[in-house]
C-alpha positions in Angstrom: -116.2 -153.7 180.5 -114.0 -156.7 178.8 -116.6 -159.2 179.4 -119.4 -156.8 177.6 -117.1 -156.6 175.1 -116.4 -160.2 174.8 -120.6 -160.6 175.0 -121.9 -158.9 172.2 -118.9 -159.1 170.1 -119.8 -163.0 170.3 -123.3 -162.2 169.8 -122.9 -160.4 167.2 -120.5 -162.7 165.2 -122.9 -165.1 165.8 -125.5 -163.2 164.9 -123.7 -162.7 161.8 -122.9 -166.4 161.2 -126.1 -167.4 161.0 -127.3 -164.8 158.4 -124.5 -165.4 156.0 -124.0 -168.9 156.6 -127.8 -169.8 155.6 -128.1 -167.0 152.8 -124.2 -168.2 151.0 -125.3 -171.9 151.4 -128.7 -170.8 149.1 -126.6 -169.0 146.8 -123.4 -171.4 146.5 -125.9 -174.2 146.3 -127.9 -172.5 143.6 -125.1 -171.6 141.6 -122.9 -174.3 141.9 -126.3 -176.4 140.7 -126.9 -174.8 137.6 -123.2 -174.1 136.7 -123.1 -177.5 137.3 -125.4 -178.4 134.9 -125.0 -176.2 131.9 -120.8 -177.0 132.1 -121.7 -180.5 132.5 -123.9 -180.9 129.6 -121.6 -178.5 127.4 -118.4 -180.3 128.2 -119.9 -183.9 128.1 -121.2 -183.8 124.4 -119.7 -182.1 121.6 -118.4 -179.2 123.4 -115.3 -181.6 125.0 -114.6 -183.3 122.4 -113.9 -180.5 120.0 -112.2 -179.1 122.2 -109.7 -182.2 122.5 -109.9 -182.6 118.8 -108.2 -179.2 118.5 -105.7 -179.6 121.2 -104.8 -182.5 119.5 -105.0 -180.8 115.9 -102.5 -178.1 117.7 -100.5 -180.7 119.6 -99.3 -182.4 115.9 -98.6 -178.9 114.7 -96.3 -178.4 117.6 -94.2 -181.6 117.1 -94.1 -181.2 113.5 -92.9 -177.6 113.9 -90.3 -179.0 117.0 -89.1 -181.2 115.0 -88.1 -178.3 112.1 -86.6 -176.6 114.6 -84.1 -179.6 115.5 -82.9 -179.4 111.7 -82.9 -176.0 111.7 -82.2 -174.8 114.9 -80.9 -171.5 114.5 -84.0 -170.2 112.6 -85.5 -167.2 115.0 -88.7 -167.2 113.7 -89.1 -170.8 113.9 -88.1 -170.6 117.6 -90.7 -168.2 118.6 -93.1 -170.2 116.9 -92.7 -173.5 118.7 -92.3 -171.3 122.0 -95.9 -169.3 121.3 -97.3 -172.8 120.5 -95.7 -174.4 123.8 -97.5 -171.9 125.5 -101.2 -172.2 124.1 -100.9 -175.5 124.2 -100.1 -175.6 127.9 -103.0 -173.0 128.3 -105.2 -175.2 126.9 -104.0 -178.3 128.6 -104.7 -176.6 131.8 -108.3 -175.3 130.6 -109.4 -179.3 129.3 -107.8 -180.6 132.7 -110.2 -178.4 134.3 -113.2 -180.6 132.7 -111.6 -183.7 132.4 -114.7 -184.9 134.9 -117.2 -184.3 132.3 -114.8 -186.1 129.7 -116.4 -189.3 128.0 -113.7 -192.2 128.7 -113.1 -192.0 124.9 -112.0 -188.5 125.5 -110.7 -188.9 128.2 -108.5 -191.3 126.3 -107.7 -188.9 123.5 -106.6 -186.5 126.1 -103.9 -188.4 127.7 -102.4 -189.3 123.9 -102.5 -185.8 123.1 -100.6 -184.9 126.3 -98.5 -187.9 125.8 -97.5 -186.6 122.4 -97.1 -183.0 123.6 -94.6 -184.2 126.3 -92.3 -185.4 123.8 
């Protein structure tokens, strides 16, 4: 009885594996192709680089507001300010890191000062 069990229990995940294997390779392969593609061609040209371009933009707001706050540090409003923009920007830090691969070396460049400035 254990050995039957054993037998199509192994035939049947096999069974299986073969099915799903060959019909998630076509879809992974197809997806992954075109996503691929249209991110690729998105993030490479103007898409990336606006995108930097605001981060940066955002990234000079941020130290000119930090540096507010250091001569006026016990402004509230000022505080939650910096701390909301601390917060997008790392958002969007983490969302341009994610297509840094598609970055131009130019941008790629741009990037790095803009995270460089960001880090203090």
């Amino acid at each position: 009885m254990l050995a039957l069990t054993f037998l199509v229990g192994g035939v049947a995940a096999c069974s299986d594996d073969d099915d799903g294997g060959d019909e998630a390779t076509s879809e992974e392969s197809g997806g992954d192709d075109t996503a691929a593609d249209e991110g690729g061609d998105e993030g490479g040209d103007s898409g990336g680089n606006e995108a930097i371009q605001e981060y940066c933009d955002a990234v000079q707001e941020f130290v000119a507001k930090s540096e507010e706050l250091v001569d006026d540090p016990t402004n509230a409003d000022l505080q939650a300010e910096v701390t909301e923009l601390s917060t997008a920007l790392t958002d969007q830090a983490t969302d341009l890191a994610a297509e840094a691969p598609s970055f131009t070396p130019e941008d790629a460049e741009e990037f790095a000062a803009c995270q460089a400035d960001f880090a203090g």
